[in-house]
C-alpha positions as CSV (number, residue, x, y, z in Angstrom):
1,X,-18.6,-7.4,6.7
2,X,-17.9,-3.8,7.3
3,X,-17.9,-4.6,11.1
4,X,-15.1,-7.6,10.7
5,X,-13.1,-4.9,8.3
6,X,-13.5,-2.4,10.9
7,X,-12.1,-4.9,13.6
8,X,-9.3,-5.8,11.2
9,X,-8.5,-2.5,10.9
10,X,-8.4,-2.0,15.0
11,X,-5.9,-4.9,14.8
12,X,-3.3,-2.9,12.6
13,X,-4.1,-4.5,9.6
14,X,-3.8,-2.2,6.3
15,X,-3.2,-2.6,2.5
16,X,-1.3,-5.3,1.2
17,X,-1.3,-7.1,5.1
18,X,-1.9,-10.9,4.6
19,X,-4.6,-12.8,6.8
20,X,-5.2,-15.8,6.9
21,X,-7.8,-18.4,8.3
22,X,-8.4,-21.9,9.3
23,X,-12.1,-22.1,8.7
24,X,-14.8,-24.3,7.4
25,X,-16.6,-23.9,4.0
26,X,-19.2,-21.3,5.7
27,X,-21.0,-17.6,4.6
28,X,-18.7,-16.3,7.5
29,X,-15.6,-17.8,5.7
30,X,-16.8,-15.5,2.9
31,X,-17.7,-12.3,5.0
32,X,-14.0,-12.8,6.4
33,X,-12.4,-12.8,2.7
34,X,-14.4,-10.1,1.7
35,X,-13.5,-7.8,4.6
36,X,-10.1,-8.4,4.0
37,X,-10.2,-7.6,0.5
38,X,-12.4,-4.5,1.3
39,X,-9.4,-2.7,3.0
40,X,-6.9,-3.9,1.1
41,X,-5.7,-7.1,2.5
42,X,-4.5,-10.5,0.5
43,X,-6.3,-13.0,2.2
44,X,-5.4,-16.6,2.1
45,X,-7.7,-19.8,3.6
46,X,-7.3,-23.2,3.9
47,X,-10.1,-25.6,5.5
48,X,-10.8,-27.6,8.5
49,X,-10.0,-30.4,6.7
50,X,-6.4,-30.1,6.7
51,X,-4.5,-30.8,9.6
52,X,-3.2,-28.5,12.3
53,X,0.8,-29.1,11.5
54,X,-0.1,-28.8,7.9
55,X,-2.5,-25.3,8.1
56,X,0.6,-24.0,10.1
57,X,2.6,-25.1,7.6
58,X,0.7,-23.2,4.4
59,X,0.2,-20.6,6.6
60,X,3.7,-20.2,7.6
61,X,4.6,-19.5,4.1
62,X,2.2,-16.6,3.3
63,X,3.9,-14.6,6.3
64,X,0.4,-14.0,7.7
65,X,-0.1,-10.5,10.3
66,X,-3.1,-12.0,11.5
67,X,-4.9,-15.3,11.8
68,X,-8.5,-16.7,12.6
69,X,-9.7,-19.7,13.3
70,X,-13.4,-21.1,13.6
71,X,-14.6,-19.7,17.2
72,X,-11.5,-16.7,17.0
73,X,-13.8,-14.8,14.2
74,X,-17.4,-15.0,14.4
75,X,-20.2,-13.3,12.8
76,X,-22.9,-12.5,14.7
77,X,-26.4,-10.8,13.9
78,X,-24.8,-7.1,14.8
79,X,-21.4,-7.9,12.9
80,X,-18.4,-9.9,13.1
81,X,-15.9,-9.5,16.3
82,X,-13.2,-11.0,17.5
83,X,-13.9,-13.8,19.9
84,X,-11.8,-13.6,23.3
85,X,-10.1,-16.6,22.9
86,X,-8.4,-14.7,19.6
87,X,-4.6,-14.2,19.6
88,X,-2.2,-12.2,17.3
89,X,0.1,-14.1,14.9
């Protein structure tokens, strides 16, 4: 958790930033909310299960900084990073 906090924070995100994700019901969906909360961030989720058109949609609304998707932000045994494929909203 305090690696994917320490990434966020390397992406410019900060206290009272929104990020959001498009992930499944997972322990990594909750390592991302609670990295996010750790440094201040409102964090907003929606799941797999909803469309692409209508994540973008939700999403669109909460004015998120940053966004991850399942495969963007992983956690891994030595912390959570940023997946190459990753791209800034």
């Amino acid at each position: 958790m305090a690696s994917l906090a320490a990434t966020y924070r390397r992406l410019g995100v900060g206290e009272g930033d929104r990020v959001v994700g498009y992930l499944p019901n997972t322990p990594d969906t909750i390592v991302a909310l609670l990295a996010a909360a750790s440094i201040g961030a409102v964090w907003s989720v929606c799941g797999m299960d909803y469309a692409a058109s209508a994540a973008l949609a939700r999403f669109e609304q909460a004015g998120p900084g940053r966004a991850g998707a399942r495969g963007v932000v992983r956690a891994r045994g030595q912390g959570a990073r940023p997946h190459r494929g990753g791209r800034r909203a």
